[in-house]
C-alpha positions as CSV (number, residue, x, y, z in Angstrom):
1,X,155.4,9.5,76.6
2,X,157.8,11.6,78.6
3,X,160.0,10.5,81.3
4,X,158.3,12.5,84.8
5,X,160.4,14.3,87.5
6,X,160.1,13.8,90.7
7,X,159.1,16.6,92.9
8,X,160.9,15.2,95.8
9,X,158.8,12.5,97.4
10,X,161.0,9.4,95.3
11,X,164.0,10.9,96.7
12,X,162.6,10.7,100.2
13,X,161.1,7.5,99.7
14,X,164.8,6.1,97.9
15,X,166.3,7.2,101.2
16,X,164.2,5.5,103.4
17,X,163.8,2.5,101.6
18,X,168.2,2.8,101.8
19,X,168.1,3.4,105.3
20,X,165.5,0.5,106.0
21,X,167.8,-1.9,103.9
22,X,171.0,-1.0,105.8
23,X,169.5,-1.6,109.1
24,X,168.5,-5.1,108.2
25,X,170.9,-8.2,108.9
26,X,169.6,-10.6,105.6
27,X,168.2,-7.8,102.9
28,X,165.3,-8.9,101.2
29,X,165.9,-9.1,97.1
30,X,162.5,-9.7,96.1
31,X,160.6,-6.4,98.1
32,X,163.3,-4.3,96.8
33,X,163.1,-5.6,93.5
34,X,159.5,-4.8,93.2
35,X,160.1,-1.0,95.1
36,X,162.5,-0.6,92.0
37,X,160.6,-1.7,89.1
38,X,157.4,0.3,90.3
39,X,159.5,2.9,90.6
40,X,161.7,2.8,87.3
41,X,158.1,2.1,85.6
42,X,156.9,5.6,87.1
43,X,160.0,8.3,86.3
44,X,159.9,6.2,82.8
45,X,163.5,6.8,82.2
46,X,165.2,7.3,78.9
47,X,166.2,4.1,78.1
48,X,163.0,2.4,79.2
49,X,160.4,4.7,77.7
50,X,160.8,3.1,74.3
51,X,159.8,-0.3,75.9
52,X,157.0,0.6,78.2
53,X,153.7,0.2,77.5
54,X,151.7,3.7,78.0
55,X,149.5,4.5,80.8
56,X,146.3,4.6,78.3
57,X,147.3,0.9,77.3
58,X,147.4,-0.6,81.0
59,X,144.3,0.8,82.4
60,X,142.6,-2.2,84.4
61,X,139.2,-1.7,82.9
62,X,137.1,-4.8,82.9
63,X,135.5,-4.8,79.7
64,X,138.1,-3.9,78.0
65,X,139.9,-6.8,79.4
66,X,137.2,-9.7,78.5
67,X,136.4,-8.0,75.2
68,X,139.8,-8.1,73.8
69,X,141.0,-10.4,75.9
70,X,143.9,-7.9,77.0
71,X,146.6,-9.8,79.6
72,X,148.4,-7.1,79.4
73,X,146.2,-4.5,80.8
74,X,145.5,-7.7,83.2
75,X,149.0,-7.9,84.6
76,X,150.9,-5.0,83.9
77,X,148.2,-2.4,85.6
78,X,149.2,-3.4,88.9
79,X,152.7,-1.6,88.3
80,X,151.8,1.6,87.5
81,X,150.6,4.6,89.2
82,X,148.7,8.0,88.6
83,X,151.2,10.3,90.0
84,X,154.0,10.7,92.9
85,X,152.0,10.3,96.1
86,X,149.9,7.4,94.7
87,X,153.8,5.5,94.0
88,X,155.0,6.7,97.2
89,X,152.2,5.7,99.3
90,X,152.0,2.0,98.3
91,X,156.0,1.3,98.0
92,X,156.5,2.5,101.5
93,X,153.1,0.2,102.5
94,X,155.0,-2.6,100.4
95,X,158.7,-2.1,102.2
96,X,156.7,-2.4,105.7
97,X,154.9,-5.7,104.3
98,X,157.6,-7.2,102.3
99,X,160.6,-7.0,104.3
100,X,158.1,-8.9,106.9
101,X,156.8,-11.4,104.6
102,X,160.3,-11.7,102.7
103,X,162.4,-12.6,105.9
104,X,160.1,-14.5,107.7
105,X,159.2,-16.9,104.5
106,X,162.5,-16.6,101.7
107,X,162.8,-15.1,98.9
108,X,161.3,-18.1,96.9
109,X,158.4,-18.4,98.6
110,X,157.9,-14.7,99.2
111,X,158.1,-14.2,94.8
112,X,155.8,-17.6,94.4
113,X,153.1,-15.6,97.3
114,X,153.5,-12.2,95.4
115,X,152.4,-13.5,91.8
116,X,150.3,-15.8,93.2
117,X,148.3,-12.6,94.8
118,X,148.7,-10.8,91.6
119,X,146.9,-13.0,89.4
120,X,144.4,-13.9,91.8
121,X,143.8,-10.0,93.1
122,X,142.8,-8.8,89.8
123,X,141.3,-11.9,88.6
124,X,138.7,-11.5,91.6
125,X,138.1,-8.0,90.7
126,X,136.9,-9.1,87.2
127,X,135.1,-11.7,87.9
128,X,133.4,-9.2,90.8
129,X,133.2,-6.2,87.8
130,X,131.7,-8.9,85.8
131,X,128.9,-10.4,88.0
132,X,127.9,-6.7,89.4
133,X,126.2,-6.1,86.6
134,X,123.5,-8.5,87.1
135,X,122.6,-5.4,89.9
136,X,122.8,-2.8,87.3
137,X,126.4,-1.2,88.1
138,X,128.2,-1.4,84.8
139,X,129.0,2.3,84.9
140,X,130.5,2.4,88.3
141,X,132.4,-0.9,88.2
142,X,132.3,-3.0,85.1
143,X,133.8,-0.1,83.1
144,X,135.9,1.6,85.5
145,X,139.3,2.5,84.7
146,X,142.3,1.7,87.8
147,X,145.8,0.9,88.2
148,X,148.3,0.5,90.7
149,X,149.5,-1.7,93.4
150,X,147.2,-1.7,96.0
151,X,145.0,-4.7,95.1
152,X,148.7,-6.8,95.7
153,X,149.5,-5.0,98.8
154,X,145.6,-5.2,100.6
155,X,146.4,-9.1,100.2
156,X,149.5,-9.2,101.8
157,X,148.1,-7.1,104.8
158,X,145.4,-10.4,105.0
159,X,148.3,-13.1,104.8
160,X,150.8,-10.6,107.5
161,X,148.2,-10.3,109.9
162,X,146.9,-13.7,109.8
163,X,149.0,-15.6,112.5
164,X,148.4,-12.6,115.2
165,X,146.0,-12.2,117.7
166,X,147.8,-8.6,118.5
167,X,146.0,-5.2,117.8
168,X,147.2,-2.6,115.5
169,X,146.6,0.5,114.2
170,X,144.2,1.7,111.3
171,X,144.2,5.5,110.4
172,X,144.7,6.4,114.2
173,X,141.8,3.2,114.7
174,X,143.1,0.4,117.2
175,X,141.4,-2.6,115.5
176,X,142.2,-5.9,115.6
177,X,144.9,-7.5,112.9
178,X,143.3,-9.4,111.5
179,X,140.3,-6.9,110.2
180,X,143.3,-4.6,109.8
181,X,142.2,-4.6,105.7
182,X,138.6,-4.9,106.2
183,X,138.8,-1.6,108.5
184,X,140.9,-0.1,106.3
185,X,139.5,-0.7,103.1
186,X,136.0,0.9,104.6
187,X,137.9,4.1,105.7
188,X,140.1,5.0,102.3
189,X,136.7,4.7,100.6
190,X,136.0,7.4,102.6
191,X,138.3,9.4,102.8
192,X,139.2,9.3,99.1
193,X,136.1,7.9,97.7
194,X,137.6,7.8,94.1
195,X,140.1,5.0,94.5
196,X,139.1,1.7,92.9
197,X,136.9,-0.2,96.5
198,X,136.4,-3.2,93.7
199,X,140.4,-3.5,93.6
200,X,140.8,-3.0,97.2
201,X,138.0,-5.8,97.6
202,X,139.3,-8.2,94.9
203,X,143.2,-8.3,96.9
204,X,140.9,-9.1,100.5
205,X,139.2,-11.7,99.2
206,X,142.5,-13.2,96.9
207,X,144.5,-12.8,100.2
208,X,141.5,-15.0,102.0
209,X,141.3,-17.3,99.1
210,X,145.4,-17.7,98.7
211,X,145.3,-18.6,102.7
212,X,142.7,-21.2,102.7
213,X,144.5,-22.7,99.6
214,X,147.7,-23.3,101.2
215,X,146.0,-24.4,104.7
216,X,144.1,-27.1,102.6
217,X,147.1,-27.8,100.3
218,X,150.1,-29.9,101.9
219,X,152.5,-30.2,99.2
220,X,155.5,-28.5,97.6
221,X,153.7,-25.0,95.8
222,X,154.5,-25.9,92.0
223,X,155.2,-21.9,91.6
224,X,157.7,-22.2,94.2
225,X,159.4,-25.3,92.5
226,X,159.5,-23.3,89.5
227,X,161.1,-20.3,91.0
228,X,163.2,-22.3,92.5
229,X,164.5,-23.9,89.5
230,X,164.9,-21.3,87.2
231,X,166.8,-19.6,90.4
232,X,169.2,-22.8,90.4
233,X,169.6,-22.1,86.7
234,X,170.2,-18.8,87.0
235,X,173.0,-18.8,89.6
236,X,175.0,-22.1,88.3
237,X,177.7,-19.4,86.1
238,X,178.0,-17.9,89.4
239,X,178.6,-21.2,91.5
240,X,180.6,-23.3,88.8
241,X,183.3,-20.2,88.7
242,X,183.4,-20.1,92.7
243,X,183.6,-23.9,92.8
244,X,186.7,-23.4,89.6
245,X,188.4,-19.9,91.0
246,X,187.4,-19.6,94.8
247,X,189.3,-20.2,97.7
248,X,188.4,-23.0,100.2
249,X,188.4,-22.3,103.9
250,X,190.4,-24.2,106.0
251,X,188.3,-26.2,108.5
252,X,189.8,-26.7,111.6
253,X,187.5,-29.1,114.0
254,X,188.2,-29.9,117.5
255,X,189.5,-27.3,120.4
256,X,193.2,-28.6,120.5
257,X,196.1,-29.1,118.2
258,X,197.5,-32.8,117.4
259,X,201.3,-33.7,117.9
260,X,202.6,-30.1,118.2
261,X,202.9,-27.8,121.6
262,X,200.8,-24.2,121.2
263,X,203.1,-21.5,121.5
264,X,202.9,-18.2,123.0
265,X,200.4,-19.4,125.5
266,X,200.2,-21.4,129.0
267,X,198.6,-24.3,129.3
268,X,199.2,-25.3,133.1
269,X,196.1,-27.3,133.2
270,X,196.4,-28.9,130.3
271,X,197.3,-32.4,129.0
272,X,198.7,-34.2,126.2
273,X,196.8,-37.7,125.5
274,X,198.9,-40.2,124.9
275,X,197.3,-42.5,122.6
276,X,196.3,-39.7,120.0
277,X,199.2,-36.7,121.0
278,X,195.9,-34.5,121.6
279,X,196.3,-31.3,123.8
280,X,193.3,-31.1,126.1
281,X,192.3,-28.3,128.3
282,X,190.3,-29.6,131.3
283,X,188.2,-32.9,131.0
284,X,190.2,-36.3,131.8
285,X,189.0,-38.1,128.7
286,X,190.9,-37.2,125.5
287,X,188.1,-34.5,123.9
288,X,189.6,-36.3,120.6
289,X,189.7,-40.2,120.6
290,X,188.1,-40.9,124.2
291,X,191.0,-42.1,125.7
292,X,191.0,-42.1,129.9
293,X,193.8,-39.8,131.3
294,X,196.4,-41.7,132.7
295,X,198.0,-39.4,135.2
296,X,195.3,-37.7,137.3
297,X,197.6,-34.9,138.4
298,X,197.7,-32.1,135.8
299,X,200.7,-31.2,134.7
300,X,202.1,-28.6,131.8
301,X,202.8,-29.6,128.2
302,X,206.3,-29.4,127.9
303,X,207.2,-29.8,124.0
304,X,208.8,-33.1,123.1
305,X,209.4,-35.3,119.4
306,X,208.0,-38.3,121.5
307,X,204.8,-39.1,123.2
308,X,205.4,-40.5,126.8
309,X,207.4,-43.5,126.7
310,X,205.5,-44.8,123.6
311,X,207.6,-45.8,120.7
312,X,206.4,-44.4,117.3
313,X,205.6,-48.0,116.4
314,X,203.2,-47.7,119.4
315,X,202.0,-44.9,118.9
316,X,201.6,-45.6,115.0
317,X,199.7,-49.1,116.4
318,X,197.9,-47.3,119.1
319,X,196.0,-45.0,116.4
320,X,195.2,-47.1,114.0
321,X,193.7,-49.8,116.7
322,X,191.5,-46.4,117.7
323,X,190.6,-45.1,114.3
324,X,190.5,-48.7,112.4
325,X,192.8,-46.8,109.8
């Protein structure tokens, strides 16, 4: 199969997506990650078209699936699209929804969700392709032929707009959030009735279904954990040659200098404390050891070897009575 050119729409879409990244503070791996691989899976580029399945072999077609028992039409049909506007349409719905998801859960989490909604997306629409044909659809449904994203991206819409009480808009609708999908899955049928409703359906219900499952399930998400892991695995080359070659920062704690005068500045309020040789600013207890001021007049550092009248074998004395070093 031939790599495809773009006929400008990618382009516009690589921009935004660019100028969307830039603009965030913390950029979110995971949603670009996906934005790319749709992408690269699309144009089919020279040195990924000998690896990539063809369109005719990823078709999400239910009984193909259960008669050959085909995970890879299962998994793999969510990642392709019919042509430029279908890619473009859901990667710029999935930068809206992933950068959203992505920042306000992690990266970990936000992979674990994604996969999660994957499986369980296309596994609802099979077992809803499946049981329709007890009502006599197997021509519309049950042997249909989709791809694409939008299953994924129809459950993420449930699990965004399910902590808000906020209304948004629909297709030029103000509905409610949180029938956002349900309102917007009725008018695409609509407008383009050939799109796959069963799909659309299938990532509602998987975005209800994952919800309810994490509401009812208090511990650590074993996806996550996983993740996670091979995440820790994955980075340790990185870490063990910034823990061998990096440079530490110096750590400075405290708002003062110990035993030496500050140059270059005034300090007319200040004072030196004369159990620890701290330079305070304005309290009269030592910001350092907690040592009361003894002279409650300020007066200017003036730089000096010695401490007050204090002896270094006073002063050595003094500290470790303080520190219990």
């Amino acid at each position: 199969m031939e790599n495809r050119r773009s006929r400008g729409m990618v382009p516009l879409l690589a921009l935004h997506a660019a100028y969307e990244f830039y603009r965030l503070e913390r950029k979110p791996p995971v949603t670009a990650g996906l934005i790319v691989a749709n992408t690269l899976i699309y144009l089919r580029p020279k040195f990924l078209d000998a690896i990539l399945p063809n369109l005719d072999e990823v078709w999400f077609n239910p009984h193909l699936i259960l008669k050959h028992k085909d995970l890879k039409r299962f998994l793999l049909s969510a990642f392709y699209h019919l042509n430029e506007s279908h890619l473009v349409y859901n990667m710029m719905s999935l930068l809206w929804k992933g950068v959203q998801l992505e920042s306000s859960m992690g990266s970990v989490e936000f992979a674990s969700m994604v996969a999660t909604l994957l499986g369980m997306s296309q596994g609802i629409t099979l077992v809803l392709a499946k049981s329709l044909l007890f009502f006599d659809y197997e021509k519309a449904y049950f042997r249909e032929y989709a791809v694409g994203f939008s299953g994924v991206l129809f459950a993420m819409k449930v699990v965004l707009n399910s902590q808000t009480d906020d209304y948004t808009y629909v297709h030029g609708l103000v509905v409610p959030a949180r029938h956002a999908a349900w309102v917007e899955l009725i008018l695409i049928q609509m407008i383009v009735p050939g799109v796959s409703f069963l799909g659309h359906l299938g990532g509602i219900l998987a975005g209800i279904l994952y919800l309810r499952l994490k509401r009812s399930y208090r511990g650590p998400d074993p996806l996550t954990t996983i993740i996670r892991g091979l995440t820790g695995v994955l980075s340790w080359p990185s870490r063990l040659a910034r823990s061998l070659f990096g440079f530490r920062r110096r750590q400075i704690s405290g708002r003062g200098t110990t035993g030496v005068s500050r140059r270059g500045r005034s300090f007319s309020g200040a004072w030196r404390c004369t159990a620890c040789t701290f330079d305070n600013t304005q309290l009269n207890v030592c910001e350092m050891c907690g040592t009361e001021r003894d002279v409650p007049v300020l007066s200017p550092i003036r730089p000096s070897s010695r401490s007050g009248n204090l002896s270094l074998e006073e002063l050595r004395l003094r500290r470790i009575e303080r520190f219990g070093r």
